[in-house]
NUKOLMI-45170 format. One record per residue (C-alpha): residue in one letter; z, x, y; residue number from 1. Coordinates in steps of 0.1 Angstrom, whole numbers. Each point is the difference from the previous one (the first is absolute). Layout:
! residues N
<fiza rest="A" zz="Z" xx="X" yy="Y" nr="NUM"/>
...
***
This chain:
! residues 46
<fiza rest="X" zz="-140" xx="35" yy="226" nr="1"/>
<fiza rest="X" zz="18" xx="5" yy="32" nr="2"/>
<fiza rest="X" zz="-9" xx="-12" yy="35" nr="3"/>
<fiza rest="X" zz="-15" xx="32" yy="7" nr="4"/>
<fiza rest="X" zz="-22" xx="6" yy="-26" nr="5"/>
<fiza rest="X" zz="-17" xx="-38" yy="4" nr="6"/>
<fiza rest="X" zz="-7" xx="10" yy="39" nr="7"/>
<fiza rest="X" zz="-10" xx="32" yy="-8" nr="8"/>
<fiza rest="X" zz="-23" xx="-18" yy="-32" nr="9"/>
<fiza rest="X" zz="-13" xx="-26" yy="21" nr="10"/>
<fiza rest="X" zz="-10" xx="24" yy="27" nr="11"/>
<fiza rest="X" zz="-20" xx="22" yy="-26" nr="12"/>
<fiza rest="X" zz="-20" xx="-29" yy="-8" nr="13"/>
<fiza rest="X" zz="-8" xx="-15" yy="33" nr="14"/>
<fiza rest="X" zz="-11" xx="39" yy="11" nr="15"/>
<fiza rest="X" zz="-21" xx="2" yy="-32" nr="16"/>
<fiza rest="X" zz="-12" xx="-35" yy="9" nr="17"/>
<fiza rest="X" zz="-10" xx="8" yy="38" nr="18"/>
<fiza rest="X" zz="-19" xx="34" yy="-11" nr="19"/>
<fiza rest="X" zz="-5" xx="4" yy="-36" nr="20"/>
<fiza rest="X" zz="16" xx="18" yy="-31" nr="21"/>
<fiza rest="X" zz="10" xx="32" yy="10" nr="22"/>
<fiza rest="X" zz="9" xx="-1" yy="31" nr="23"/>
<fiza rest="X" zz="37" xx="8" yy="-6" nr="24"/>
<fiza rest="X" zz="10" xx="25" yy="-29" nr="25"/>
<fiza rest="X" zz="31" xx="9" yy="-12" nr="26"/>
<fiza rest="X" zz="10" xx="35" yy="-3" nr="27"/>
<fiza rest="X" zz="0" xx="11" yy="-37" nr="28"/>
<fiza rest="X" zz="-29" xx="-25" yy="-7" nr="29"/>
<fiza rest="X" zz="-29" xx="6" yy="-16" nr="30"/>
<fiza rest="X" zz="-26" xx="10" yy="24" nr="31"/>
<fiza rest="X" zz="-33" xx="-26" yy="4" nr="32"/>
<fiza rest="X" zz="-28" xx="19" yy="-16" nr="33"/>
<fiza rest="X" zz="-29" xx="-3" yy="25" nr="34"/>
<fiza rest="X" zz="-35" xx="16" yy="-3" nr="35"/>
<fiza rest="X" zz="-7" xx="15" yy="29" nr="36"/>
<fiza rest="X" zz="-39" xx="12" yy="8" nr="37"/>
<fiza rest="X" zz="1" xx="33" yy="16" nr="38"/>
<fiza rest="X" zz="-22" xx="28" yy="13" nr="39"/>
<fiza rest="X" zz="11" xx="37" yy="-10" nr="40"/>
<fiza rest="X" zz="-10" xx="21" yy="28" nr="41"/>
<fiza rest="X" zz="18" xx="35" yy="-9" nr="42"/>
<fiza rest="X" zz="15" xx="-1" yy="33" nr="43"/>
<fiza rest="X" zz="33" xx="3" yy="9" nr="44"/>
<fiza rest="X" zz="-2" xx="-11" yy="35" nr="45"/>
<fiza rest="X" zz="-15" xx="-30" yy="-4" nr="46"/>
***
């Protein structure tokens, strides 16, 4: 593993340390399923 990739490694975890798991995602991940409550109001504007 090169320099790089332990900075950027290390960095990842101290972020996901400070403000929980999923704060950073990578592009191409898998996406965090999260159920979301929501209202359907039929309204476009809103």
């Amino acid at each position: 593993m090169s320099e790089k990739e332990r900075a950027l490694t290390a960095a990842l975890s101290q972020i996901e340390r400070s403000y929980g798991k999923g704060a950073i995602m990578k592009l191409g991940e898998a996406a965090a399923q999260r159920n979301i409550d929501v209202i359907p109001t039929g309204s476009l504007t809103l």
